[in-house]
C-alpha positions as a printed Julia matrix, in Angstrom:
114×3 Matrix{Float64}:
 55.98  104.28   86.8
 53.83  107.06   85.39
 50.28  106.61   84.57
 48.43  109.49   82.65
 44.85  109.6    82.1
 43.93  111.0    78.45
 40.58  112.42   79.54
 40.3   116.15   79.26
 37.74  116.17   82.52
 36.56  114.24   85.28
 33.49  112.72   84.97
 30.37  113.29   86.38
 28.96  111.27   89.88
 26.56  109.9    88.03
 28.68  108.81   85.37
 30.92  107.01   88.35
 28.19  104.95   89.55
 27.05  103.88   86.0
 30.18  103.29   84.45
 31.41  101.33   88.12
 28.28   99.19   88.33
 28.87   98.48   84.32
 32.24   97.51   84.53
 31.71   95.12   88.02
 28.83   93.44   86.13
 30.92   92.92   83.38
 33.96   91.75   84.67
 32.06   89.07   87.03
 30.6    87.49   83.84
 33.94   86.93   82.78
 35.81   83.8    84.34
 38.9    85.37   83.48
 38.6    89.21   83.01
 41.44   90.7    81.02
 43.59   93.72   82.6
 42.03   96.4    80.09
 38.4    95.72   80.95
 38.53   98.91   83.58
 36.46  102.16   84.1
 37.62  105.19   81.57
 40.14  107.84   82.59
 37.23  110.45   83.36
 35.82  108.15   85.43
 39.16  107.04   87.15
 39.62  110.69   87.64
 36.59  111.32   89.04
 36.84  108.4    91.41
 40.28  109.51   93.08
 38.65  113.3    93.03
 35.89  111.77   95.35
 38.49  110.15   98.22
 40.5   113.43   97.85
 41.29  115.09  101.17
 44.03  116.57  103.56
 46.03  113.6   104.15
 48.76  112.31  102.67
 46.74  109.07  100.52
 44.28  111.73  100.1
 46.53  114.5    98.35
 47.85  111.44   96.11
 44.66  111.23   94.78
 43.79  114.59   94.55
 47.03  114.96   92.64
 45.95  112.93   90.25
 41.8   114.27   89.53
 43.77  117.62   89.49
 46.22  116.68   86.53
 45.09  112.85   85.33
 48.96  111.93   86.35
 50.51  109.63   89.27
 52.97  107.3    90.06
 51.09  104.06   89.95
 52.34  102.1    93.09
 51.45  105.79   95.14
 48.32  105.85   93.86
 46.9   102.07   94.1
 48.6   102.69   97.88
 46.28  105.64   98.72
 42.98  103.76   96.63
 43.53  100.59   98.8
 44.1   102.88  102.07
 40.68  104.58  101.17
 39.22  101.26  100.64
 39.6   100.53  104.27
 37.07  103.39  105.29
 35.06  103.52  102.7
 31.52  102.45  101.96
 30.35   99.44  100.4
 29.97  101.53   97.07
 33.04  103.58   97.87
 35.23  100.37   98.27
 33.85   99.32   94.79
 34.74  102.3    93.02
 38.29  102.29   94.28
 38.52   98.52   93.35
 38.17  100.05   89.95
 40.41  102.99   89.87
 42.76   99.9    91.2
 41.97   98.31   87.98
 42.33  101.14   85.54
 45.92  101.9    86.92
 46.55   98.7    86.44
 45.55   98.3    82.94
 47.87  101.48   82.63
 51.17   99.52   84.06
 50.07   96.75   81.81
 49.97   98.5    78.48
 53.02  100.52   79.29
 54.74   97.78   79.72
 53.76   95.66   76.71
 54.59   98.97   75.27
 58.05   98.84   76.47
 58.35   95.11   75.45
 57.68   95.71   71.83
């Protein structure tokens, strides 16, 4: 499945730590967080254009900061990979872009339900 982001940007790093801490703190207040409580799609963006690089996870994710699109199960495979070498912060903010594509599968397939 597809996932598009409907941001016309990336966002800023700034705007990835804020919005990541935000989120986190949010979602742990919650016993049971719903699906849609994620980071935005600039900020999603931004996060994969972070962990971009020259290898294969890496160009999945720079794929998608490039042109906010993905195949969802390719692109929750190269966040998690990342996760493995990434720092404590790092980790966090791919736990997130985890979430938002996610939330993304979720509505389209409510979508599809309806």
């Amino acid at each position: 499945m597809i996932v598009t982001a409907q941001a016309g940007s990336p966002a800023g790093e700034q705007q990835i730590a804020t919005h990541v801490s935000g989120v986190l703190a949010r979602r742990s207040a919650l016993a049971h967080p719903p699906v849609y409580l994620t980071v935005s799609d600039a900020v999603a963006r931004a996060i994969a254009g972070t962990f971009s690089s020259r290898t294969d996870h890496g160009a999945v994710l720079d794929r998608f900061h490039r042109t906010g699109s993905a195949d969802a199960d390719e692109l929750m495979e190269a966040a998690r990979f990342e996760q493995g070498y990434a720092s404590p912060e790092g980790h966090a903010a791919l736990y997130c872009l985890i979430g938002w594509v996610r939330s993304r599968v979720a509505s389209q397939v409510a979508g599809a339900v309806q």
